[in-house]
C-alpha positions in Angstrom: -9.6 -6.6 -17.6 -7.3 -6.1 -20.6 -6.5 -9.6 -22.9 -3.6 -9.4 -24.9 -1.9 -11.8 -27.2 1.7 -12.7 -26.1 3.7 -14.4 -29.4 5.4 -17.5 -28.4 8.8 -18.3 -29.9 7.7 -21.4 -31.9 5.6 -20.0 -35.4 2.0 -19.8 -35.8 1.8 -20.9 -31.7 0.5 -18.0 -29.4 -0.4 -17.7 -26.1 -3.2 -15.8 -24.3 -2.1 -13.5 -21.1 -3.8 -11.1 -19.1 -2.8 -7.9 -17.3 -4.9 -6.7 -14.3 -4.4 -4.5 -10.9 -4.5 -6.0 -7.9 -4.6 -4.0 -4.2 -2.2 -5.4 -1.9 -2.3 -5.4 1.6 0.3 -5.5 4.1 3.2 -4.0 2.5 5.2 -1.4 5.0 8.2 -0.3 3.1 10.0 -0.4 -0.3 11.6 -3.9 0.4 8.3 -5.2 1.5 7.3 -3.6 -2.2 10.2 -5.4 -3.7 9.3 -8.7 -1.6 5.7 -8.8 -4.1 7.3 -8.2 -6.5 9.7 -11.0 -6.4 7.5 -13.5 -5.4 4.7 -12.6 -8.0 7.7 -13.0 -10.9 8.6 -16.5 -9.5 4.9 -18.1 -9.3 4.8 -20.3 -12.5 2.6 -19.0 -15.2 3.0 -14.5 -14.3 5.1 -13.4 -17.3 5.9 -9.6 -15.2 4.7 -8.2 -12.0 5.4 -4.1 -11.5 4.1 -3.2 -7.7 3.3 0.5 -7.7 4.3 1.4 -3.8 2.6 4.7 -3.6 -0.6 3.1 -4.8 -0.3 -0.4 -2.5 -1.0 -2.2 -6.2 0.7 -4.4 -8.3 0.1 -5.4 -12.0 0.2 -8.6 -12.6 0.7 -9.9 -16.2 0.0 -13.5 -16.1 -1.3 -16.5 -18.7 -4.7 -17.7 -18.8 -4.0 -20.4 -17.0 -3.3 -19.2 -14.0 -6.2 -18.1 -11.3 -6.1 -15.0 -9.0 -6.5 -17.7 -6.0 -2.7 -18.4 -7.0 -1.2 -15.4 -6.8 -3.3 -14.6 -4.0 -1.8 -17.6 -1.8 1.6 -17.1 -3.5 1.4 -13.8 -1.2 -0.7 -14.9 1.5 2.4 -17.4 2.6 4.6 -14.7 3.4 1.9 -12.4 5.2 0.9 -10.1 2.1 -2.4 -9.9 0.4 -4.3 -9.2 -3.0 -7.9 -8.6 -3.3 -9.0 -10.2 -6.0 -12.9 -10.3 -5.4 -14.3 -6.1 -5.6 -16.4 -5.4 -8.3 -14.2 -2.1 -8.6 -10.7 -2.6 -8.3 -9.7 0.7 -8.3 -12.1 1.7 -6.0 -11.2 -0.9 -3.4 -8.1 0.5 -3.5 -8.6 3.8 -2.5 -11.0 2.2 0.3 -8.0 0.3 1.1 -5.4 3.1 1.6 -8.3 5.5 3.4 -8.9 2.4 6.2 -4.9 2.0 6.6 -4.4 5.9 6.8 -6.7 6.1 9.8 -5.2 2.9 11.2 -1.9 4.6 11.0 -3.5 8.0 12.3 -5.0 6.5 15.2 -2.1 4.2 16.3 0.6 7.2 15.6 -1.7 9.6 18.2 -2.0 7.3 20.7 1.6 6.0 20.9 2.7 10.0 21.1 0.5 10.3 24.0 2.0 7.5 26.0 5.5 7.9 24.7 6.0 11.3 26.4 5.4 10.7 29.8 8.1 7.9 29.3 10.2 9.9 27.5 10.3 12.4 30.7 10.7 9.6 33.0 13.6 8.4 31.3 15.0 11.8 30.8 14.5 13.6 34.1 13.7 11.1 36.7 16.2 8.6 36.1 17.0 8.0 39.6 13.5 7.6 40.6 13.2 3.8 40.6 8.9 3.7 40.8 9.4 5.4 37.5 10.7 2.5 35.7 8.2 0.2 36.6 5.4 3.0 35.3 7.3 2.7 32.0 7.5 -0.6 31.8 3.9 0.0 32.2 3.5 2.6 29.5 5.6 0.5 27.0 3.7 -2.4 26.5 0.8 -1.1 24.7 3.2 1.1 22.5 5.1 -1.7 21.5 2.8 -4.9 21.5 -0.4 -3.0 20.2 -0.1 0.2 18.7 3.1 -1.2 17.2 2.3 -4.5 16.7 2.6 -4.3 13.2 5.9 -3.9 13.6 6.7 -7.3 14.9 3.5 -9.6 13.1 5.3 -8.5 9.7 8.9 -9.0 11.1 7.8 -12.7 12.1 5.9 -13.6 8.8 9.0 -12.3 7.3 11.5 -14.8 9.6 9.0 -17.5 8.5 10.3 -17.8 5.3 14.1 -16.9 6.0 13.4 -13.0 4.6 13.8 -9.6 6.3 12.7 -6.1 5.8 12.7 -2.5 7.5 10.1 -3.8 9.9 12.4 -6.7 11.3 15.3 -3.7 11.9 12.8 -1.8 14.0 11.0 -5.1 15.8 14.8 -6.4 16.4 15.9 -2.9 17.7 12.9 -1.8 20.2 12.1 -5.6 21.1 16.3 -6.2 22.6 15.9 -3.0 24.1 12.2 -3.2 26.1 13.8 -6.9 26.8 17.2 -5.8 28.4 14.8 -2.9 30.2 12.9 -5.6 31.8 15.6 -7.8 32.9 17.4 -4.6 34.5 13.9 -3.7 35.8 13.5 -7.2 37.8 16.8 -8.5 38.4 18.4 -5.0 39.3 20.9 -7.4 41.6 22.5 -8.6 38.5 24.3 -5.6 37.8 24.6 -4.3 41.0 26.7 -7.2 42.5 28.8 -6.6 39.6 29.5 -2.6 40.1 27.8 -1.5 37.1 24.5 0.5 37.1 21.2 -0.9 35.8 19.8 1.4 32.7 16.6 0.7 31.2 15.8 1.8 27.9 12.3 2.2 27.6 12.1 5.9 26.4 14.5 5.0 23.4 12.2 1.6 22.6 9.4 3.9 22.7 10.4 6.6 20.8 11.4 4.9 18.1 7.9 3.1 17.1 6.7 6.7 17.7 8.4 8.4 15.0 8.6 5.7 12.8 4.7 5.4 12.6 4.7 9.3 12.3 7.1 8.5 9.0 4.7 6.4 7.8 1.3 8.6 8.6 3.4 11.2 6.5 4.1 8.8 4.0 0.5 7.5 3.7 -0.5 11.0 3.4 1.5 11.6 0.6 0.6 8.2 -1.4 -3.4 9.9 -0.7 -2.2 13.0 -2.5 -0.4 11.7 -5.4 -3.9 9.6 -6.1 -5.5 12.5 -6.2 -5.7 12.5 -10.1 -7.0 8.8 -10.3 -9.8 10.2 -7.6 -10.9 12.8 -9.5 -11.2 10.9 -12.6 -13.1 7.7 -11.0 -15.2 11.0 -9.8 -16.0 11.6 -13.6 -18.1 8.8 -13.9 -21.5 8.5 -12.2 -22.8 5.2 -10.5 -26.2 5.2 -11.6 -27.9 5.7 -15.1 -30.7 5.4 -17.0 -31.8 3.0 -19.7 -34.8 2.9 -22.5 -36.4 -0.5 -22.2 -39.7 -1.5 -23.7 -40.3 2.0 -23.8 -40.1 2.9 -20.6 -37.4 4.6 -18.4 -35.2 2.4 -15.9 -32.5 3.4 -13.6 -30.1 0.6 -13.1 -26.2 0.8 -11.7 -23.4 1.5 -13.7 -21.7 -2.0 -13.1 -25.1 -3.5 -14.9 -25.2 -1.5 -17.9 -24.8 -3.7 -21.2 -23.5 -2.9 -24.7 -26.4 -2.3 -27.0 -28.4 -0.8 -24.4 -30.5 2.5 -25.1 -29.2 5.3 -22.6 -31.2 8.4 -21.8 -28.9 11.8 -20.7 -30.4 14.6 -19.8 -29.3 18.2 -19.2 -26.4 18.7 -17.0 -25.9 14.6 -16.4 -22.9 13.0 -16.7 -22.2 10.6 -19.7 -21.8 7.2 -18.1 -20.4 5.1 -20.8 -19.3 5.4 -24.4 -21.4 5.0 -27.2 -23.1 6.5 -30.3 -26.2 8.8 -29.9 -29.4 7.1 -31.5 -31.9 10.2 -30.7 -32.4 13.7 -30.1 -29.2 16.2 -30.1 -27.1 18.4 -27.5 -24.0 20.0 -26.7 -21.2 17.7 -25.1 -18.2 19.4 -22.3 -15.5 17.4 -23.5 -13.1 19.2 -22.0 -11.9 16.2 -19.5 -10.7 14.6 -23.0 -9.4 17.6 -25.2 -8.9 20.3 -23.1 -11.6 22.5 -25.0 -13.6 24.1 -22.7 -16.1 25.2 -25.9 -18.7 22.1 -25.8 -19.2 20.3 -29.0 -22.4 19.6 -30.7 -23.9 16.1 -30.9 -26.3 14.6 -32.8 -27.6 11.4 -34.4 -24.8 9.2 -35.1 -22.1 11.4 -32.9 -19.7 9.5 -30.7 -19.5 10.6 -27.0 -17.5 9.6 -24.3 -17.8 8.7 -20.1 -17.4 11.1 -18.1 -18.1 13.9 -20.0 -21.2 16.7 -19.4 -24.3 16.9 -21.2 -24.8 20.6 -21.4 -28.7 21.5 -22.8 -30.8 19.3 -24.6 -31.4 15.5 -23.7 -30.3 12.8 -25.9 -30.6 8.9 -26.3 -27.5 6.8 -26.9 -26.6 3.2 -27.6 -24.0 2.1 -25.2 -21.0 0.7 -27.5 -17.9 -0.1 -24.7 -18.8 -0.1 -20.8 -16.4 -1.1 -17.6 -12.8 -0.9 -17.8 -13.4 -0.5 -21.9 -14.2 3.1 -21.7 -12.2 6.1 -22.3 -11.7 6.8 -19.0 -11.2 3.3 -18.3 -8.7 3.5 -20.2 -7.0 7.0 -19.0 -7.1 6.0 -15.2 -5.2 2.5 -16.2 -2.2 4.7 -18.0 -2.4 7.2 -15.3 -1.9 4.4 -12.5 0.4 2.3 -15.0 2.3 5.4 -15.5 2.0 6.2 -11.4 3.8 2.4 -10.7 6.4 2.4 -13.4 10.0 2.7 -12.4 12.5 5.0 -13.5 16.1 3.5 -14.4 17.0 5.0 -10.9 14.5 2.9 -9.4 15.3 -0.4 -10.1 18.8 0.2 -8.5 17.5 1.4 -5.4 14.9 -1.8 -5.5 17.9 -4.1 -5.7 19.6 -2.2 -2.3 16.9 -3.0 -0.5 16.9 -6.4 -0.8 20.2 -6.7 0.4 20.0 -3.7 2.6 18.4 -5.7 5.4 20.5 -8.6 5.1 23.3 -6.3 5.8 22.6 -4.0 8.6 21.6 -7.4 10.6 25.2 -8.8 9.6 26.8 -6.0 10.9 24.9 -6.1 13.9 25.8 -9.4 14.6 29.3 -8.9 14.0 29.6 -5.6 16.7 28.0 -7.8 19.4 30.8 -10.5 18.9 33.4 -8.1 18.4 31.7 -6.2 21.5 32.0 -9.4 24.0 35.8 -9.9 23.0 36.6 -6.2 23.8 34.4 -4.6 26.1 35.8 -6.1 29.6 33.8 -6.0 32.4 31.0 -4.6 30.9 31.2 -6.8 27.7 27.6 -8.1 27.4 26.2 -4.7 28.5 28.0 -3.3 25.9 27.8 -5.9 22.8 24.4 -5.6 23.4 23.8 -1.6 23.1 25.7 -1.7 20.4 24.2 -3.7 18.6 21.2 -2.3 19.0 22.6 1.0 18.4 23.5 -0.4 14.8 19.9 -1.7 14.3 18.2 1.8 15.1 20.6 4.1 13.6 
């Protein structure tokens, strides 16, 4: 955790802030993205929030004053999440974005596998009237459990008078499988009036189908633009060893202390930074300078975490551990870097937000224009447009 001093406008007053990374769960989209982001701004006491969508992070610079419970229920209300409790942030997050990715994976497969059979059923055997009842069937679980995200974010989202991509697609499929069943159990209602009953379970179906293939490829694309942050958490090792009271201890990384004695020996990773206090070696410091020829060390010698002891062992006294390393350091730029906006950016954040708003208008708007001028077929007809606007 990084403390700076923020200078107040009144002389010789300051006041103490602090900028951390939090993971966040439950975001879907960019507006959900922009939704943190907004809501972080506006709690009393965070001076900037910058959410970092690819990642599913936000940095948070807030004062003193104000606890991570805050900005954790700040989120909480409106169905997002921080974790504020892992010893390793950055860890946790990758944890985080692994667990959705397979959540994705597995809900993505298994809604392909029962959305073709509908699809054909709705395709080719349209006449066949058993074969709307077996995708009524089918549907369910595709819509109200592997797609059930879909509609729990869309309703957290109506809780609090706000809308997002999810509430297009929960509005869209959900009018659809609903006018489906209506035609599939009251047939009559139609048919005393001349017009044919159509069920739309294929195109309900289809559409939390390859929406949750869009977001498995888009989850597998946030995976490989962390691949850099991976590789250098990889750097540093979890475990070391310490001199105490002569003797040799291993302890974990997240216990290690400044002024402790640490033992390296050939071919170990350096796990914190520090000055060597005994013995002398060659260094691979290529992870910081780009040399690949190592550098010799010796008594008094700086070296760095994450870097490769190469022959002899040496003994060094730890001087900065945890996130006040190096490589603390250069994965905090490299994911600061990862979640800062371009100029581009912040115009596309402010679409969204009205983006939703919009399409829902206009939805609204065919439907009523729809019932004025589509005769005898009006309400059939409002309503398919309208749901037409919502999908497309």
């Amino acid at each position: 955790m990084e403390t700076t001093n923020i200078l107040d406008t009144k002389p010789k007053e300051q006041k103490t802030g602090t900028k951390k990374s939090f993971p966040v769960t439950g975001m879907t989209c960019a507006a959900c993205a922009s939704s943190v982001e907004s809501i972080l701004s506006h709690t009393d006491g965070v001076n900037k929030a910058t959410v970092n969508f690819a990642s599913n992070s936000v940095l948070v610079d807030y004062d003193a004053s104000v606890s991570e419970e805050k900005l954790q229920n700040a989120l909480r209300e409106v169905g997002y999440d921080i974790i504020i409790d892992a010893e390793d942030p950055a860890e946790a997050q990758q944890e985080l974005q692994q667990k959705h990715y397979q959540d994705i994976k597995y809900r993505t497969i298994w809604s392909a596998i029962l959305t073709l059979p509908i699809f054909i059923l709705g395709m080719f055997f349209m006449q066949w009237e058993p074969g709307k009842w077996v995708s009524l069937v089918l549907t369910i679980p595709v819509l109200f459990w592997f797609g059930r995200s879909f509609f729990i974010n869309a309703f957290k989202q109506a809780r609090f008078a706000k809308a997002n991509m999810d509430t297009l697609v929960a509005l869209s499929t959900g009018m659809a499988f609903l006018f489906s069943v209506f035609n599939t159990l009251f047939p009559e209602f139609w048919l005393s009036r001349g017009i044919e009953p159509h069920v739309y379970y294929e195109a309900a179906t289809v559409i939390i189908t390859f929406i949750s293939l869009g977001k498995l490829l888009e989850e597998r694309a946030k995976s490989n633009t962390s691949s850099a942050i991976k590789k250098l958490m990889g750097l540093q090792p979890k475990t070391l060893k310490i001199i105490e009271d002569g003797e040799e201890k291993e302890i974990p990384i997240s216990e290690v202390q400044v002024g402790q004695t640490i033992l390296v020996r050939p071919g170990e990773k350096i796990p914190v930074d520090g000055e060597v206090s005994k013995g002398s070696s060659y260094v691979d410091e290529s992870m910081i300078t780009g040399e690949p020829v190592p550098v010799q060390k010796s008594k008094e010698a700086k070296v760095f975490a994450g870097t490769v002891n190469q022959k002899g062992s040496f003994q060094f006294t730890a001087e900065k551990v945890g996130g006040e390393t190096l490589l603390s350091q250069i994965i905090k730029m490299v994911q600061e870097a990862q979640g800062s906006k371009a100029p581009v950016q912040k115009l596309v954040d402010k679409i969204a937000g009205i983006f939703v708003p919009i399409v829902l208008a206009i939805s609204i708007i065919t439907f009523i224009v729809w019932m004025f001028v589509g005769g005898d077929n009006a309400f059939s007809q409002a309503l398919l447009t309208s749901v037409a606007v919502l999908v497309i």
